[in-house]
N, C-alpha and C positions, 0 to 999 in steps of 0.2 A: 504494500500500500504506500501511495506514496507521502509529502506531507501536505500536498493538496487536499489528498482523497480524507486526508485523516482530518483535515480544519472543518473539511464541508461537515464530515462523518457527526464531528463533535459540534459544530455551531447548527446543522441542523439534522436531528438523529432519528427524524422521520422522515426526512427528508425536505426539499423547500417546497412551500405549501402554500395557498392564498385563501383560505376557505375561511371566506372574509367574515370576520364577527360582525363588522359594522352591517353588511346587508342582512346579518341573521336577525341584526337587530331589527332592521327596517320590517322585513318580514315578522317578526312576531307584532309587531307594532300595527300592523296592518292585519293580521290574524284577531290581534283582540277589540281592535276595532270592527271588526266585522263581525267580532261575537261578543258583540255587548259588556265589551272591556275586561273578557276573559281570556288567561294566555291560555295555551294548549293544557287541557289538563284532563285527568279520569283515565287512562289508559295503564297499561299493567306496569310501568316504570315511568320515569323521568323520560329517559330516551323514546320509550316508545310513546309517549304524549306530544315528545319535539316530533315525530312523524308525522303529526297531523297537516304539518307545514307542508309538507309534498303533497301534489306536485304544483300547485296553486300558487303559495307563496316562497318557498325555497324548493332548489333542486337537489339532486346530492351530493354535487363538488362544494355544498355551504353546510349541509347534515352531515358529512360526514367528519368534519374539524378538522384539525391539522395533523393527529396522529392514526385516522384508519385509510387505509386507498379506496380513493373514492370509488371504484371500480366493484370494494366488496359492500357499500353501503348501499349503490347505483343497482347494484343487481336485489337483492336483499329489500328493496322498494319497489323494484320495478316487478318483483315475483309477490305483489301484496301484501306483504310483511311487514312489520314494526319493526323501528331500532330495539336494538340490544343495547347495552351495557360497550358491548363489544365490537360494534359497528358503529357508534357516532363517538366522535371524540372532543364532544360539549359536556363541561358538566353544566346543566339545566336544572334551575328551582320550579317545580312544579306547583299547580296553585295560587299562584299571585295573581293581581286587578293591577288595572289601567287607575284606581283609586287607592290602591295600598301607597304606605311608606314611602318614599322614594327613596331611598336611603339603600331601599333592598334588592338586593342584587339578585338577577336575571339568571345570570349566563357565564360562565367564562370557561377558558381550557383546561381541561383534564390534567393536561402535562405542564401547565402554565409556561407557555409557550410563548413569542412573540408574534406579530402580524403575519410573518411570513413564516413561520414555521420556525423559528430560529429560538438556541437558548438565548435569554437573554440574561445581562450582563449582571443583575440584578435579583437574578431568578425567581422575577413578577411577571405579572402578568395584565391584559387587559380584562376589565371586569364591566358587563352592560348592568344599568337600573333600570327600574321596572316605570321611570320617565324618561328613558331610551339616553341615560346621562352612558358616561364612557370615562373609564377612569383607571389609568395606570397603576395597578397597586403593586409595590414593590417585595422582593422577598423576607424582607425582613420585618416589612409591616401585614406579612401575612396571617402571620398567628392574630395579631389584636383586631384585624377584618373578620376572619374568620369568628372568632369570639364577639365583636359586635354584632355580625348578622344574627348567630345564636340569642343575642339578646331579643334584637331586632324581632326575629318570629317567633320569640319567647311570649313578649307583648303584643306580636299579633295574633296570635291564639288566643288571650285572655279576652284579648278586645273583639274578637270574633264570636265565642264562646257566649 
C-alpha cells in the first residue's frame, strides 16, 4: 500500500462519500410538513421509519449515509424493504414534531463523520435540529451533547405524558 493509499484509507475509511445531510435535512422537513409536522415515525426501528423518505423525498445515495454503499441500501428499497440498522448509516431520533424543542437533534452520522465522508480533525460531527438548524458538534463536546439531549427528551416525555 502505498502512503497515498494509506492517507485516503485513514482520512476516509469508508470511503469519500457525499450522502448529503443537508438534503436529508431538507427532505424530512418537507416529509413532516406534509404530515402534519410529523417526522417519519411508527415503523419497526429508527432506520426503518427514515425509509418512509423513499422514494418521494430522498433516494438512497442520501438513506444510505456515508458508511453503507449505497448500492446495498439502493437494492434493499428498491426490493420493498425497510432500513436496517445495517443498511443506513444515519443515526435518526425517531418521534419528534415540527413543534418540539428545537434544541433536539434530528439526525446525525453513525461514525461521526464529516461532509464528505472524511474523519475529521476533531472527531465531531454534523448534527441536524428538529428547526432544520445545523451544527458542528465537536469530539470532545460530544459526551455533554449527548447528555443534554438525554435531558432534553427527558423533559419531553414529562411534558408529553
Amino acid at each position: 500500500m502505498t502512503a497515498r493509499q494509506v492517507y485516503v484509507w485513514h482520512r476516509y475509511p469508508y470511503g469519500p462519500s457525499h450522502s448529503c445531510d443537508k438534503q436529508l435535512m431538507l427532505a424530512l422537513d418537507q416529509y413532516a410538513k406534509d404530515h402534519g409536522g410529523t417526522y417519519p415515525a411508527g415503523e419497526v426501528s429508527a432506520e426503518a421509519s427514515l425509509s418512509l423518505l423513499y422514494p418521494k423525498y430522498a433516494d438512497a445515495s442520501v438513506l444510505c449515509g456515508k458508511i453503507v454503499p449505497v448500492k446495498v441500501t439502493q437494492a434493499r428499497l428498491a426490493s420493498g424493504k425497510l432500513l436496517t440498522p445495517e443498511t443506513c448509516g444515519w443515526h435518526y431520533v425517531e418521534g419528534l414534531t415540527l413543534s418540539d424543542d428545537k434544541r433536539l437533534a434530528l439526525l446525525w452520522d453513525k461514525a461521526r463523520l464529516g461532509h464528505n465522508g472524511e474523519r475529521t480533525s476533531d472527531g465531531g460531527t454534523a448534527v441536524l435540529f428538529v428547526d432544520m438548524g445545523y451544527e458542528q458538534v465537536t469530539g470532545s463536546e460530544w459526551d455533554g451533547f449527548l447528555a443534554e439531549q438525554a435531558a432534553l427528551h427527558a423533559a419531553r416525555k414529562s411534558y408529553v405524558e
